[in-house]
ChimeraX commands (.cxc) that place a marker at each C-alpha (Angstrom):
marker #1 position -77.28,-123.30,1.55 radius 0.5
marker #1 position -74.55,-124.66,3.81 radius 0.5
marker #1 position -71.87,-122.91,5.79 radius 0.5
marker #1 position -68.27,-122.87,5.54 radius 0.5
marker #1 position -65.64,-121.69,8.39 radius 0.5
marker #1 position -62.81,-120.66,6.22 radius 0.5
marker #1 position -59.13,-120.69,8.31 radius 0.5
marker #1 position -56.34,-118.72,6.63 radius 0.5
marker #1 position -53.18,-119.59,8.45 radius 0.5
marker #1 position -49.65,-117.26,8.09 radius 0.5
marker #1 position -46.41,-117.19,9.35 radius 0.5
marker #1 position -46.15,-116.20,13.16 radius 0.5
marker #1 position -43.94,-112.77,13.17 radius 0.5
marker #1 position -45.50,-108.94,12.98 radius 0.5
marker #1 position -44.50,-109.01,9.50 radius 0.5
marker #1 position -46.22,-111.93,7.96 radius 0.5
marker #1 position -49.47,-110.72,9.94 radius 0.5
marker #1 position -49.56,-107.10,8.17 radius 0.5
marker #1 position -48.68,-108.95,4.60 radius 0.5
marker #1 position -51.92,-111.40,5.56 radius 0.5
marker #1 position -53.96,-108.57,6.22 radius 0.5
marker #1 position -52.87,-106.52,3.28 radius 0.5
marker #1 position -53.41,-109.00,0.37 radius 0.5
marker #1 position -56.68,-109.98,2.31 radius 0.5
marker #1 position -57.32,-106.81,2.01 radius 0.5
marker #1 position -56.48,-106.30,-1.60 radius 0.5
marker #1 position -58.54,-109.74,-2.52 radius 0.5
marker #1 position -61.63,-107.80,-1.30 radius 0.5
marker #1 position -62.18,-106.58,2.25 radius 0.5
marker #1 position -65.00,-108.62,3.16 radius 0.5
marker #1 position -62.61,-111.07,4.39 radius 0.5
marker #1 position -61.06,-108.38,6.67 radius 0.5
marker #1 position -64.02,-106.68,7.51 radius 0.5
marker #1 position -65.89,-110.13,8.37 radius 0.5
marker #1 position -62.95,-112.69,9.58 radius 0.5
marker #1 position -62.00,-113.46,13.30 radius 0.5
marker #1 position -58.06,-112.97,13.35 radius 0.5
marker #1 position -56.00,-115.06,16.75 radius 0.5
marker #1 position -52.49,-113.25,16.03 radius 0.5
marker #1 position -52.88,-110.92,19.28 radius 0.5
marker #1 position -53.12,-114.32,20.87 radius 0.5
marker #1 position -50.57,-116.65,19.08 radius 0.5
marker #1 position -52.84,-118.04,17.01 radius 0.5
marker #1 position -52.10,-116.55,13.39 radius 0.5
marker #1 position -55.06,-117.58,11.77 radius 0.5
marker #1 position -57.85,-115.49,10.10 radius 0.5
marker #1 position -61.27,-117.48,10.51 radius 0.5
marker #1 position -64.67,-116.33,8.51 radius 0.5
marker #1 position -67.86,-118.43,8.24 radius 0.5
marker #1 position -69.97,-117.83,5.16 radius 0.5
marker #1 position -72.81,-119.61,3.47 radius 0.5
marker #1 position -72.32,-120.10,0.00 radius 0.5
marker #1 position -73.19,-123.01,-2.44 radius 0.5
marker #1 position -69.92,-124.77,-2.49 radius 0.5
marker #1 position -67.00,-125.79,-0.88 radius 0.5
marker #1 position -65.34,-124.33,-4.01 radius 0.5
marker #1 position -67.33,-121.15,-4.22 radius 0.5
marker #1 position -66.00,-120.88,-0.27 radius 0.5
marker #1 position -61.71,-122.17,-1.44 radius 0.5
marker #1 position -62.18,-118.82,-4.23 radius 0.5
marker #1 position -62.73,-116.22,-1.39 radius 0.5
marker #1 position -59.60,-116.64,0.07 radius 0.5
marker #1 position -56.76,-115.16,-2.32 radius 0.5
marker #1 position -54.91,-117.43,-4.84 radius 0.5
marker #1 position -51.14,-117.11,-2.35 radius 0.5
marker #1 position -53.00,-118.06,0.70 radius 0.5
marker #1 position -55.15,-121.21,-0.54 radius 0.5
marker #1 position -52.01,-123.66,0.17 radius 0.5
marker #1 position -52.54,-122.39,3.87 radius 0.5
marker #1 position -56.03,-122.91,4.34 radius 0.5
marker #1 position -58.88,-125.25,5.22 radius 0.5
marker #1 position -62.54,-125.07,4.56 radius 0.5
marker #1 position -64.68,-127.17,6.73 radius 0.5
marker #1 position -69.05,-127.33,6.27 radius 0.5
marker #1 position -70.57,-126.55,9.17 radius 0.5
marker #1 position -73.84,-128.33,10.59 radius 0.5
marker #1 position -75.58,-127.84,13.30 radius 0.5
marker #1 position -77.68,-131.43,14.56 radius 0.5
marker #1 position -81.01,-131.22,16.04 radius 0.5
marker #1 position -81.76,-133.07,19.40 radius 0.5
marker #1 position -83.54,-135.67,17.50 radius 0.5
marker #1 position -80.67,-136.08,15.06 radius 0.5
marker #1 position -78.15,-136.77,17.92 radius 0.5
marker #1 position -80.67,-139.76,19.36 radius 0.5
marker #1 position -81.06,-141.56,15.86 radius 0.5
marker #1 position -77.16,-141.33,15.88 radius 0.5
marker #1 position -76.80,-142.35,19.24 radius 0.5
marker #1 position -79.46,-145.40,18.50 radius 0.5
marker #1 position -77.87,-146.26,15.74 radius 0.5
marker #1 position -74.35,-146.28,16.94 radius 0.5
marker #1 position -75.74,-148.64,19.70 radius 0.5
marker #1 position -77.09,-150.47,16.92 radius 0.5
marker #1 position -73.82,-151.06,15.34 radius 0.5
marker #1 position -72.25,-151.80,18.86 radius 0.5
marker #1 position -74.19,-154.73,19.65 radius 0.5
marker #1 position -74.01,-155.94,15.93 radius 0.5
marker #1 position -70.42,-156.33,16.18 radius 0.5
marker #1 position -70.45,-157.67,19.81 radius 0.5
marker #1 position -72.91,-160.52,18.32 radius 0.5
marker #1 position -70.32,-160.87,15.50 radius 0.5
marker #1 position -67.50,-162.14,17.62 radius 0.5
marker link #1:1,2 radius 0.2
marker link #1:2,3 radius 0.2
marker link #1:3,4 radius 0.2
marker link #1:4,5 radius 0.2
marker link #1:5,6 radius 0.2
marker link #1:6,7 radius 0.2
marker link #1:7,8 radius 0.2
marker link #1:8,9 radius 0.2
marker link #1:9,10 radius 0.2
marker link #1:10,11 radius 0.2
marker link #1:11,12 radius 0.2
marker link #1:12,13 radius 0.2
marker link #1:13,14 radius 0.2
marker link #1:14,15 radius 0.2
marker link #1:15,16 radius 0.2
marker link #1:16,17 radius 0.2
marker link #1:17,18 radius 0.2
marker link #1:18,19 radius 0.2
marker link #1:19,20 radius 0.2
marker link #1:20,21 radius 0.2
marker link #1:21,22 radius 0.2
marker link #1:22,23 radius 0.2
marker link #1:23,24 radius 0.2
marker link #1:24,25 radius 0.2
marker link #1:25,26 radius 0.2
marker link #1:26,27 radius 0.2
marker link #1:27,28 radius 0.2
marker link #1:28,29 radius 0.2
marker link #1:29,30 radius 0.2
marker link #1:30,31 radius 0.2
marker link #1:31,32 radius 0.2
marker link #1:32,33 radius 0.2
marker link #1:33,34 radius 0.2
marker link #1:34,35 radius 0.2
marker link #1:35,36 radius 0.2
marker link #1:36,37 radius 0.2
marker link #1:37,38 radius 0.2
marker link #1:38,39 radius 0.2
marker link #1:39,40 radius 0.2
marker link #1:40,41 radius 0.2
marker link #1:41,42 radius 0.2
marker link #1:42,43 radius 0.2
marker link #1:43,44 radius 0.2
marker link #1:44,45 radius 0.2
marker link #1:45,46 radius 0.2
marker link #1:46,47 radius 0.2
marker link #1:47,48 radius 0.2
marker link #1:48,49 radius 0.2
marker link #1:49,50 radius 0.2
marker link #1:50,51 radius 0.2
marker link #1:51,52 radius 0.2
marker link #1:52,53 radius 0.2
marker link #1:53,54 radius 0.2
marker link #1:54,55 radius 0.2
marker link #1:55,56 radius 0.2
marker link #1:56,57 radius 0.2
marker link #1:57,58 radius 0.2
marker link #1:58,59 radius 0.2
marker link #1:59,60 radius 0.2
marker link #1:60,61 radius 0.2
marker link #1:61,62 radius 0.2
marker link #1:62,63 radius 0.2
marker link #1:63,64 radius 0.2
marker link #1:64,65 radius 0.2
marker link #1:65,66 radius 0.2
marker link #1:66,67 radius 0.2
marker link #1:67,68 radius 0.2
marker link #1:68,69 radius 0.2
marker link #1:69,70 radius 0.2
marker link #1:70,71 radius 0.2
marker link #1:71,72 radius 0.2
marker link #1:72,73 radius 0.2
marker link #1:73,74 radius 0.2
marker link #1:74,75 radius 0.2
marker link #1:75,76 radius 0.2
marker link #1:76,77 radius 0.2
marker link #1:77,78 radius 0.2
marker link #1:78,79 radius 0.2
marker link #1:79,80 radius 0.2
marker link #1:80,81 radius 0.2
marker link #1:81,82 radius 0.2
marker link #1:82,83 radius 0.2
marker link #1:83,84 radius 0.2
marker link #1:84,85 radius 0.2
marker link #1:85,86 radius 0.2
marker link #1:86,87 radius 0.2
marker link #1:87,88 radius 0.2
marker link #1:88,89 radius 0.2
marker link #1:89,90 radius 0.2
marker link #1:90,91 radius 0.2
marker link #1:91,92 radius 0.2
marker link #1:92,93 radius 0.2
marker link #1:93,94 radius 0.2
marker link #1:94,95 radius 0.2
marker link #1:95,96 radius 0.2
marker link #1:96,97 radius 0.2
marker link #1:97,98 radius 0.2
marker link #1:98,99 radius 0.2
marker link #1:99,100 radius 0.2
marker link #1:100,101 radius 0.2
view
């Protein structure tokens, strides 16, 4: 099943952070309970990974007024071997186009 980090950004005053967290809230509070928020910090995001079967099935956890405002991104995690076939191949595609010109 793959994973989704799900970042709900709001406006940057007191206010708009305590309307965020209330209609998060509202929409179901495992968003609250399970998100990451930055406002303390500047950052007025609320971030929340989750595994679920779709990038829509991750969009429809975040409320219908804060979708405009937010961006869902699959996570993967690469094995060592992974990287070196990428590596190899990116080496691969290096020299190609060197030969090409």
């Amino acid at each position: 099943m793959p994973t989704y980090l799900i970042e709900v950004r709001h406006e940057s005053t007191p206010d708009a952070c305590v309307r965020a967290l209330n209609a998060l809230d509202r929409h179901g509070s495992h968003f609250v309970t399970h998100a990451d928020f930055g406002c303390a910090d500047g950052a007025h995001c609320g971030w929340l990974t989750v595994d679920v079967d779709s990038r829509d099935a991750a969009e429809r956890i975040v409320p219908p007024e804060f979708r405009a405002m937010t961006r869902v991104v699959e996570l993967r995690k690469f094995t060592r071997e992974e990287i070196h076939v990428l590596m190899k191949q990116q080496q691969e595609v290096g020299v190609t186009a060197r030969n090409a010109t």
